[in-house]
C-alpha positions as CSV (number, residue, x, y, z in Angstrom):
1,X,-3.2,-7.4,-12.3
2,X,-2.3,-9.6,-9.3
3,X,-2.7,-6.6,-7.0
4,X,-5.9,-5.8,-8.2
5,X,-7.0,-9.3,-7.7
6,X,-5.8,-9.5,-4.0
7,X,-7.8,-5.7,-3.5
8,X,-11.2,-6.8,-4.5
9,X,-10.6,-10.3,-3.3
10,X,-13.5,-11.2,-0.1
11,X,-11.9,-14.5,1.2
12,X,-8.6,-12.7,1.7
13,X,-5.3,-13.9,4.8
14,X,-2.1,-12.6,5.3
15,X,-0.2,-15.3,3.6
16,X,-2.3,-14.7,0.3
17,X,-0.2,-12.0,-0.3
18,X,3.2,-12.6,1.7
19,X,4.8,-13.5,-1.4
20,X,4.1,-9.3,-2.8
21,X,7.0,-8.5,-0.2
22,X,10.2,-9.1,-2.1
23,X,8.4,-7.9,-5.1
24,X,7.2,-4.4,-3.2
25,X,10.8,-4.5,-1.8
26,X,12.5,-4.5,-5.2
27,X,10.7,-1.2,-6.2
28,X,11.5,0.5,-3.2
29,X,14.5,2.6,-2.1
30,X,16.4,2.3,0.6
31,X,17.2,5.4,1.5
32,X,14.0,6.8,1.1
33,X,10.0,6.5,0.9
34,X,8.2,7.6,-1.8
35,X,4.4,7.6,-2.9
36,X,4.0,4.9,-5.0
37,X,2.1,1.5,-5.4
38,X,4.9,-0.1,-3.7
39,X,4.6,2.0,-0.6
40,X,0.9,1.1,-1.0
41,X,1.9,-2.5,-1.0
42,X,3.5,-2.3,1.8
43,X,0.9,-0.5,4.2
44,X,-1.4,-3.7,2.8
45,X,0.5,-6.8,3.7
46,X,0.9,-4.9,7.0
47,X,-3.0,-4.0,7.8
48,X,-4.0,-7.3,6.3
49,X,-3.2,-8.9,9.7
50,X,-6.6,-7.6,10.5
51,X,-8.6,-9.8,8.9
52,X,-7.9,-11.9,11.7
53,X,-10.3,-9.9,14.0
54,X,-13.0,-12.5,12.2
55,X,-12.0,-15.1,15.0
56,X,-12.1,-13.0,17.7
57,X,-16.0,-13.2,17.9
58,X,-17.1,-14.9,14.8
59,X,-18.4,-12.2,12.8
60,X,-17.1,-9.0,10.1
61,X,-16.0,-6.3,11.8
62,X,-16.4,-3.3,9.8
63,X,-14.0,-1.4,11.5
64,X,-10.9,-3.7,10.4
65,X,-12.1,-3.9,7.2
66,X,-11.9,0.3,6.9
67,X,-8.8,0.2,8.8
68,X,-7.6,-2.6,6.3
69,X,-8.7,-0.9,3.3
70,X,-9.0,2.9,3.2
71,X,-5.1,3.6,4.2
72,X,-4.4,1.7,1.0
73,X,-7.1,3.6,-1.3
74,X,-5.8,6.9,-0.3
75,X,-2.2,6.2,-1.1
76,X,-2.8,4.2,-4.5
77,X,-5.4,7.2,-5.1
78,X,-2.3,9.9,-4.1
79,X,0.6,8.4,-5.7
80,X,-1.4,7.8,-9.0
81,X,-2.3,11.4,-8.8
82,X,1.5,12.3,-8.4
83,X,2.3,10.2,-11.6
84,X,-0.1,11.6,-13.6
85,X,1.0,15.5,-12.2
86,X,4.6,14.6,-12.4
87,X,3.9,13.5,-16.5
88,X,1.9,16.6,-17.1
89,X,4.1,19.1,-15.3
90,X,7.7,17.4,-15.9
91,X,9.5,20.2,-15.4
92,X,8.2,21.4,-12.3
93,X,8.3,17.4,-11.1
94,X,10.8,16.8,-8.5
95,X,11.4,13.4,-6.4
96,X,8.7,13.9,-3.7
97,X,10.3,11.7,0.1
98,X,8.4,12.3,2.9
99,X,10.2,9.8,4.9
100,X,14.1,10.0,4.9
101,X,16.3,7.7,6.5
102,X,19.3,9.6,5.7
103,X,21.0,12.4,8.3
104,X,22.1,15.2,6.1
């Protein structure tokens, strides 16, 4: 609910949602990187740096607000899409990592 809030939000600074980290880091995995709204918590508090760009030269830049936004869309939009395939198709469902910090 709070994550919605802090989407849609138009008066939004990096410390608004600094506090998210040690919740986003409690749901993910050390080892690995998985889809999920955690990752897509993470990729926000980083691009939200750019809402800074406002007091460069006074004004919205509509670039940083795509750059801000879109990257966080897409994964939320992705990893839902993997939850919902992953509870239809169960069996064919494995753990998905694109990122592994692990040497096997």
């Amino acid at each position: 609910m709070i994550g919605i809030y802090l989407l849609i939000n138009h008066n939004l600074f990096s410390w608004y949602a600094l506090w998210l980290l040690p919740l986003i880091a409690l749901d993910l995995e050390l080892r690995s990187l998985r889809l999920n709204a955690a990752l897509a918590g993470w990729v926000f508090t980083g691009t939200l740096a750019l809402s800074y760009v406002f007091f460069v030269a006074w004004r919205v830049e509509r670039w940083a607000i795509w750059v801000q936004f879109v990257p966080v869309y897409v994964l939320l939009l992705v990893a839902g899409g993997l939850a919902v395939w992953r509870r239809l198709h169960p069996r064919r469902a494995t753990r998905y990592t694109f990122v592994t910090l692990e040497s096997r």
